[in-house]
C-alpha positions in Angstrom: -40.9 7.0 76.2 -41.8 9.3 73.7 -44.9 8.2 71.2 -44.1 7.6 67.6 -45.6 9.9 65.4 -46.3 8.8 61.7 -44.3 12.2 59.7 -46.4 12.3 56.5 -44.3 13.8 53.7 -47.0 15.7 51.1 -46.7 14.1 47.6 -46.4 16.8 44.9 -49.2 16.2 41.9 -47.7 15.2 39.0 -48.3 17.0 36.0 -51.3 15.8 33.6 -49.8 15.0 30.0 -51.0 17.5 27.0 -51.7 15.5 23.8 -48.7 17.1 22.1 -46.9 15.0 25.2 -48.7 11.8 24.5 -47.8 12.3 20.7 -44.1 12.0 21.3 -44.2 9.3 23.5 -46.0 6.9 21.3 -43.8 7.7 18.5 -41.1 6.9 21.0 -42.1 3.6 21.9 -43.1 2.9 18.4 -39.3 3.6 17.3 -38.5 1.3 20.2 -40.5 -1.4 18.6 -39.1 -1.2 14.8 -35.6 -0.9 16.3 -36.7 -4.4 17.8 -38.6 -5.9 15.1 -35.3 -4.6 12.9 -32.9 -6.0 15.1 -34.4 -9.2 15.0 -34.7 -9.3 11.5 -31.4 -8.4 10.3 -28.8 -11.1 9.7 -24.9 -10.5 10.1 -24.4 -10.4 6.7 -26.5 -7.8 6.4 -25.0 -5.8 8.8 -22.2 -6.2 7.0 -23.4 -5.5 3.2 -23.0 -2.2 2.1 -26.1 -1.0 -0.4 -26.2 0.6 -3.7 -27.3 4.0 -3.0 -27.5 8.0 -3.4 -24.7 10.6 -2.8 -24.7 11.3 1.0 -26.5 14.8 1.5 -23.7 16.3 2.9 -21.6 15.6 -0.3 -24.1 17.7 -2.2 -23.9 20.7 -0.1 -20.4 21.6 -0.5 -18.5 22.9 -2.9 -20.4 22.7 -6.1 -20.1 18.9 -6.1 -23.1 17.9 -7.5 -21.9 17.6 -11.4 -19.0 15.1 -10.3 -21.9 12.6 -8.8 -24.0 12.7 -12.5 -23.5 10.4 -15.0 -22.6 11.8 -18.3 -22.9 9.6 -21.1 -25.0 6.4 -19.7 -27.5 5.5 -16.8 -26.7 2.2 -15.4 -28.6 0.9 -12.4 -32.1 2.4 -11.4 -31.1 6.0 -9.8 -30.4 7.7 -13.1 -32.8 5.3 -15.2 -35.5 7.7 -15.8 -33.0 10.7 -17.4 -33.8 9.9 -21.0 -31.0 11.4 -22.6 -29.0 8.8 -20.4 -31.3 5.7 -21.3 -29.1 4.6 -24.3 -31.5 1.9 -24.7 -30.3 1.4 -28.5 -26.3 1.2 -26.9 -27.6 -1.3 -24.8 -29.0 -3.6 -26.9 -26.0 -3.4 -29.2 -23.7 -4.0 -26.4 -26.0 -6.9 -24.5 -26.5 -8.8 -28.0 -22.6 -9.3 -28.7 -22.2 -10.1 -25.3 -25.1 -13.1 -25.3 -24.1 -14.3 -28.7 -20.2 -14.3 -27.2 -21.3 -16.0 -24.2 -22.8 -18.8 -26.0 -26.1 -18.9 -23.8 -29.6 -17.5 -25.2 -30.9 -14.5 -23.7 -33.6 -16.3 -22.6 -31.3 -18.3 -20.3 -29.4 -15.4 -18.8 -32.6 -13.6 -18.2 -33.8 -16.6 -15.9 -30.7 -17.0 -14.3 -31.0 -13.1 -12.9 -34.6 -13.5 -12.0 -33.8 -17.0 -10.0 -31.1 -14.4 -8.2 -33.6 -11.6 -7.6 -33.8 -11.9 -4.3 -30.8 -12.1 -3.1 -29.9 -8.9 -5.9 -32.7 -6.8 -4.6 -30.8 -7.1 -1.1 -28.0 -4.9 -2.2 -29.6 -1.9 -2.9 -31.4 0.4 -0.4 -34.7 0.0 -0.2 -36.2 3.2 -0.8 -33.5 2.5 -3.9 -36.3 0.5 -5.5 -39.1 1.8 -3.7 -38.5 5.7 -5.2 -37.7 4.3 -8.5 -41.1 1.9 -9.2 -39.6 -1.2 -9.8 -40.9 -4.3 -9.3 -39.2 -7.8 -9.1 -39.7 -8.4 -13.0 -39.0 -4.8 -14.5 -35.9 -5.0 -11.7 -34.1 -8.3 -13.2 -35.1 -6.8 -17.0 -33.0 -3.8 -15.9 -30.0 -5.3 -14.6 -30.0 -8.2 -17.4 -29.5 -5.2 -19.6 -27.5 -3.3 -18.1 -25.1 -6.2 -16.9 -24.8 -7.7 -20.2 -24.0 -3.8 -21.5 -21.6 -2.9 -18.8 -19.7 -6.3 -19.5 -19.0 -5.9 -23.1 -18.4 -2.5 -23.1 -15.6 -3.1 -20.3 -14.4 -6.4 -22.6 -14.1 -3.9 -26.0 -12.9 -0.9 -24.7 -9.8 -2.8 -23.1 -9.3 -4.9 -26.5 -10.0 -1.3 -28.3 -12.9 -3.1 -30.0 -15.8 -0.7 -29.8 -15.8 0.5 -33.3 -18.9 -1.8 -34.1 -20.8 -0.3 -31.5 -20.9 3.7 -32.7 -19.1 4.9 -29.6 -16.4 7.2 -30.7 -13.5 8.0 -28.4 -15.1 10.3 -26.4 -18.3 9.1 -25.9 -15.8 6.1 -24.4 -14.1 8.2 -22.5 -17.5 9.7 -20.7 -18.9 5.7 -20.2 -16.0 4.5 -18.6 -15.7 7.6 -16.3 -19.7 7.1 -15.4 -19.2 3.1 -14.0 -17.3 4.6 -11.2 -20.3 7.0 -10.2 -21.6 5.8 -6.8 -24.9 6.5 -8.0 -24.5 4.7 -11.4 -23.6 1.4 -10.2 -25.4 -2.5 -10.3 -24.8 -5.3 -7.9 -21.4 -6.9 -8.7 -23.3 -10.4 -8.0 -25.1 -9.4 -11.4 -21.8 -9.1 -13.0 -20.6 -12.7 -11.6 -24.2 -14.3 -12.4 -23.5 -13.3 -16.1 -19.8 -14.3 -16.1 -20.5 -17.9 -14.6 -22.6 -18.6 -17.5 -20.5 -17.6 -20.3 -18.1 -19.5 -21.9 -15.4 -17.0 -21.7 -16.2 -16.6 -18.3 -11.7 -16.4 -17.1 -11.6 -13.8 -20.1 -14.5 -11.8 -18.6 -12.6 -11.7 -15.6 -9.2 -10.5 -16.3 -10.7 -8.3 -18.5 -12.7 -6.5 -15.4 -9.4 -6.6 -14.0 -7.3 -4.8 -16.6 -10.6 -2.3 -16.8 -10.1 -1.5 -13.1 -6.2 -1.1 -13.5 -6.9 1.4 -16.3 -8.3 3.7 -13.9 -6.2 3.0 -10.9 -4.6 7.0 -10.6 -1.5 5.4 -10.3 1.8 5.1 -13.0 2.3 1.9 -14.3 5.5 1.0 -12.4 2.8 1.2 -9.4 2.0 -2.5 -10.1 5.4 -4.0 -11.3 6.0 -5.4 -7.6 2.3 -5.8 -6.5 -0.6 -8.6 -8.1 -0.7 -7.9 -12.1 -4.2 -9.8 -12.3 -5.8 -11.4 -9.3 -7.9 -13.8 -10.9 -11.3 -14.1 -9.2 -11.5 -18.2 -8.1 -14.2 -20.0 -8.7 -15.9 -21.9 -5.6 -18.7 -23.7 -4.7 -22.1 -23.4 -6.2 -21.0 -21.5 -9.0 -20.0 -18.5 -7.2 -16.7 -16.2 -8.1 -15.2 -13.9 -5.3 -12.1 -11.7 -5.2 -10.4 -13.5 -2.2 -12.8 -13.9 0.0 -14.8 -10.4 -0.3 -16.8 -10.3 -3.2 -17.1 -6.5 -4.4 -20.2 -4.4 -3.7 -20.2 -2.5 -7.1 -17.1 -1.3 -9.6 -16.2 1.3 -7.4 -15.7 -0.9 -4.2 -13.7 -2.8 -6.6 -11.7 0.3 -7.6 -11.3 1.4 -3.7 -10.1 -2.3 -3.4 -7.1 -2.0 -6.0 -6.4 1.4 -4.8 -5.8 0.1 -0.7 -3.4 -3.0 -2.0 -0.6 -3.8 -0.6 2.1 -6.4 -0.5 -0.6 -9.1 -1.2 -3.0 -8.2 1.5 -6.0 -5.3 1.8 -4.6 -3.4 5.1 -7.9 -1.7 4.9 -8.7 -2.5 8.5 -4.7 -3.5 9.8 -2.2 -2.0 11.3 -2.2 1.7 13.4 -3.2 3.3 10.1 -6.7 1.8 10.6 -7.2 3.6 13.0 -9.1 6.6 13.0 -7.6 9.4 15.5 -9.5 12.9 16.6 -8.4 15.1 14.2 -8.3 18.1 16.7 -6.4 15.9 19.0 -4.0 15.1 16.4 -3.4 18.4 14.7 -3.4 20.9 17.5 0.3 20.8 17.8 1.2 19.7 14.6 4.0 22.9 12.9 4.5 21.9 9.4 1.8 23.4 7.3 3.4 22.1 3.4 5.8 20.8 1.5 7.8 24.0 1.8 8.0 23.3 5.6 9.0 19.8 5.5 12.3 20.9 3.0 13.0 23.3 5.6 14.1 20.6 7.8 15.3 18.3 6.0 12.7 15.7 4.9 12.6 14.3 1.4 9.5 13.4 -0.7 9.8 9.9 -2.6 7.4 7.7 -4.0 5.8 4.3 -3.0 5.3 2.0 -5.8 5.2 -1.4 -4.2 2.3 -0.7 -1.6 -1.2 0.5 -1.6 -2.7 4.4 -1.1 -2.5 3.8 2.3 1.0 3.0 2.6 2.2 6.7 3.5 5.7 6.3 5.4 8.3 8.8 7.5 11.3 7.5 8.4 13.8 9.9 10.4 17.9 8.9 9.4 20.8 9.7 12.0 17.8 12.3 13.7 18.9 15.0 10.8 17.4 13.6 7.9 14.2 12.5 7.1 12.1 10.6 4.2 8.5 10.9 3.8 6.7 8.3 1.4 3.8 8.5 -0.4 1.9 6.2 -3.1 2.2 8.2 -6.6 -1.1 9.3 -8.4 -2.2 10.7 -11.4 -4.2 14.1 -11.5 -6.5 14.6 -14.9 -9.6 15.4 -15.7 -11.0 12.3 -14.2 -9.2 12.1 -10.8 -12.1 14.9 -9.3 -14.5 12.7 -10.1 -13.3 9.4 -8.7 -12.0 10.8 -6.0 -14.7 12.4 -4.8 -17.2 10.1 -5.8 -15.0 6.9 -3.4 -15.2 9.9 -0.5 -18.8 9.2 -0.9 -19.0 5.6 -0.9 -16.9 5.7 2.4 -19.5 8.3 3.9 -22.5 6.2 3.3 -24.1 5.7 6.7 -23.9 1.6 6.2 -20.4 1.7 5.3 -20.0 2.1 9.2 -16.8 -0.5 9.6 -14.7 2.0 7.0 -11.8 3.2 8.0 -12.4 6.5 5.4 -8.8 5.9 3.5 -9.3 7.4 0.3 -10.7 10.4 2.3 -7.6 10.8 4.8 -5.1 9.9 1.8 -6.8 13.4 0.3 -6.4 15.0 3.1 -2.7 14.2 3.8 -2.1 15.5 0.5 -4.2 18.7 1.0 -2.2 19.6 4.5 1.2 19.6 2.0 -0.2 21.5 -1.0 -0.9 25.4 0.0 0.6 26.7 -3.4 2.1 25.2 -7.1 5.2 25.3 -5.9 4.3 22.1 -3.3 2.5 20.8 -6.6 5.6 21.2 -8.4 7.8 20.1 -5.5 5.4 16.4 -5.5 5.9 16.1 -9.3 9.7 16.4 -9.2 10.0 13.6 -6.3 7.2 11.7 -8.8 4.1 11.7 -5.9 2.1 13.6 -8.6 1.7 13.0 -12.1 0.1 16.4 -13.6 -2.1 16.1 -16.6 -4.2 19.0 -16.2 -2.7 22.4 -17.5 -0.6 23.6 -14.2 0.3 22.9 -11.0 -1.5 25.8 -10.4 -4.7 24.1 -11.2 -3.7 20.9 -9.0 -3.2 23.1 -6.0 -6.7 24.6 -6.3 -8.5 21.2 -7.1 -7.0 19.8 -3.5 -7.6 22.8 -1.7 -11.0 22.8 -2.7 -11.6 19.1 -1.8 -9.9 19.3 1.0 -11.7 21.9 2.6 -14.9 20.1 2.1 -13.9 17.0 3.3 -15.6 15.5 6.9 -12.5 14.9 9.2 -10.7 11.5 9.5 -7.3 10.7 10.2 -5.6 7.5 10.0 -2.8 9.1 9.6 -2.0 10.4 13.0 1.0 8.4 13.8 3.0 9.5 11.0 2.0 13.1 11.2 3.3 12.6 14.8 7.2 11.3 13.7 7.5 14.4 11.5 6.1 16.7 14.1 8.7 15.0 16.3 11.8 15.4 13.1 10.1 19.1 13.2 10.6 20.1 16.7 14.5 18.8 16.8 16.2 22.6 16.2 19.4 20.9 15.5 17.6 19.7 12.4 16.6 22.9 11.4 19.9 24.2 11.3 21.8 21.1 9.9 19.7 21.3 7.2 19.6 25.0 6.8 23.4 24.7 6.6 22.7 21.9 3.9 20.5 23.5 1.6 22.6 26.7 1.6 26.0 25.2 1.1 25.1 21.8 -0.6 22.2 22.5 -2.9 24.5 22.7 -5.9 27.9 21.2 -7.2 29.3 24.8 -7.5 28.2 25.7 -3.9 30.3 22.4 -2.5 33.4 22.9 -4.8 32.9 27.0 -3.3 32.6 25.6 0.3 35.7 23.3 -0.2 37.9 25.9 -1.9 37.3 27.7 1.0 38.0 25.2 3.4 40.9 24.1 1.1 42.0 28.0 1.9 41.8 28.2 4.9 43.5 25.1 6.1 46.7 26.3 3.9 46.3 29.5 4.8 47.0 28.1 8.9 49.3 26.0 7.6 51.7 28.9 6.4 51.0 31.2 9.8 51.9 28.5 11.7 55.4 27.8 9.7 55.7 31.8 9.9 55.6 31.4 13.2 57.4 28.3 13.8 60.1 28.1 10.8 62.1 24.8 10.0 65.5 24.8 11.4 
């Protein structure tokens, strides 16, 4: 028998760490240890509460955006406090002293009531919110005492068209109520129900936030006749009011809200058009490029009053025909900025559990518009209302935020039926035959004289042929 000799397998010397190496690693496990210490700290409703911030940086880089995020006429909130031509500290007080002497409560009383809420306020905006802008606890709550008194009797006199008393002429108005739907110009909406549950008028204050909100909806009126008129926000325990049972972040959650409505319940996170599909999974093969494409086969544009902007619809009839549906809005001089400013509030890195719908809705609509004639197309099926001064200019406002916008699209399914209606080439000459012989009442009565023609015109060969006996 052989003896068994020990094989000893040389170790290689590992390589001695620079101090550039050691650097990184400690910052490493120091990351490890705030991710921890975080974890531990956060609560599920935080998770799930969305803060008052800035503009996502990647909203500012494109397109020239930066003058839709800026408020115009009045700074509410801390981010745009220290612009001074914004300050409107003498507004303010105007606006905050009708509103405590309506609300039958001294100032001193609402004033106490927002700093006993501090805390939990404080919560709802980022902290480097508050940390950038210098405030502490006690100029914080003097802030949004202000402001929410201001922002609650301006919204209460501009829908009763009462601001005369105030020296806000019409289009100082106009500018205010654009700029509380800015994502950087907003306050806590608890600040707003803090100041309501102490008033006396408190139901008034309410549908009055409500009738603000549908003022600004984007959408005809007719929009609403089969959906909630006013949603009263219920009182429930411990003097709290919610909207069902998700109180809103800021105005423009609530705004985002009413727009995603439909038939009684928010689909915002229902249903296959919740979810969000790869869009370079879902458009590779995708034909249709625009409205013009979709008439060339056949499909119809109608509008969707009794549902939400998400309820975009196709529905294909006897394989030939087809109907595409989409919620009607309103394009003026405000819809850029609302738009584009609830795109940003749906790319905000906490907002994590959106399901971007405003942003694929805009994106929908920018796949069909490549020219005014898909503008003008939209208008006469009543999708788009056009107050701006062509269609010309519509086309060119969607292109441009279309092409800037980050890629989501929960509307995959239905881009899929279409492409399907699109691919059938018995549709495509059905409706070719349609639109060239049935797109007018003199083409039909030309097509049945010449039908009528041609069946008499057999009719007599055939007794030429074969005369009576």
């Amino acid at each position: 028998m052989m003896e068994r000799q020990d094989v000893q397998i040389p170790i290689e010397q590992q390589p001695e760490l620079s101090n550039d190496d050691k650097g990184l690693i400690n910052k490493l496990d120091s990351a490890r240890q705030r991710i921890r210490s975080g974890a531990q700290g956060v609560t599920k409703d935080d998770q799930q509460m969305i803060k008052i911030q800035r503009v996502p940086k990647i909203m500012l880089q494109k397109g020239n955006f930066e003058e839709y995020f800026a408020p115009r006429e009045l700074a509410i909130g801390p981010l745009h406090s220290k612009t001074r031509r914004l300050r409107k500290k003498d507004l303010k007080h105007r606006l905050a002293a009708k509103f405590i002497a309506d609300s039958d409560q001294t100032a001193e009383t609402l004033l106490k009531e927002i700093k006993k809420n501090i805390p939990e306020i404080k919560q709802r905006f980022e902290k480097k919110v508050i940390n950038n802008t210098s405030y502490d606890d006690d100029k914080l709550a003097r802030m949004l005492f202000l402001d929410g008194c201001s922002v609650l009797q301006f919204i209460y006199s501009y829908v009763n068209d009462d601001l005369k008393g105030f020296e806000i002429n019409s289009g100082q108005a106009a500018w205010i109520r654009h700029d509380l739907f800015l994502l950087e110009n907003q306050i806590p909406f608890r600040v707003l129900i803090v100041l309501m549950n102490l008033s006396v008028h408190t139901m008034k204050l309410v549908k009055n936030i409500y009738r603000f909100i549908f003022m600004n909806i984007m959408a005809p009126v007719n929009y609403y006749s089969h959906r909630r008129h006013v949603r009263y926000l219920s009182r429930l325990g411990s003097n709290k009011l919610f909207i069902g049972n998700k109180e809103p972040v800021h105005l423009l959650d609530l705004l985002r809200s009413e727009l995603l409505f439909e038939d009684g319940r928010d689909i915002t996170a229902q249903g296959h058009a919740g979810k969000v599909q790869d869009p370079l999974f879902s458009d590779y093969r995708r034909s249709f490029r625009n409205v013009q494409d979709l008439r060339a086969v056949g499909i119809k544009l109608k509008p969707r009053y009794t549902s939400g902007l998400r309820s975009v619809s196709f529905s294909s009839r006897f394989f030939i025909f087809g109907r595409l549906k989409l919620p009607p809005l309103i394009v003026d001089d405000s819809t850029a900025r609302k738009l584009l400013n609830l795109v940003a509030y749906e790319m905000c890195p906490d907002n994590y559990k959106t399901n971007y719908a405003v942003t694929s809705y805009l994106s929908f609509l920018d796949s069909l518009i490549d020219s005014e004639q898909d503008v003008k197309d939209l208008r006469s099926a009543h999708v788009l209302r056009n107050h701006l001064s062509s269609d010309a200019e519509v086309a060119q406002l969607f292109n441009t935020i279309g092409s800037h916008l980050v890629p989501h699209d929960t509307y995959f399914e239905v881009k899929n039926e279409i492409q399907r209606h699109y691919e059938r080439r018995v549709v495509v000459w059905i409706a070719q035959f349609y639109k060239d012989h049935f797109r007018s009442p003199w083409t039909i009565l030309a097509l049945l004289a010449a039908a009528t023609a041609l069946i008499f015109t057999a009719i007599q060969a055939y007794y030429a042929v074969n005369p009576k006996k």
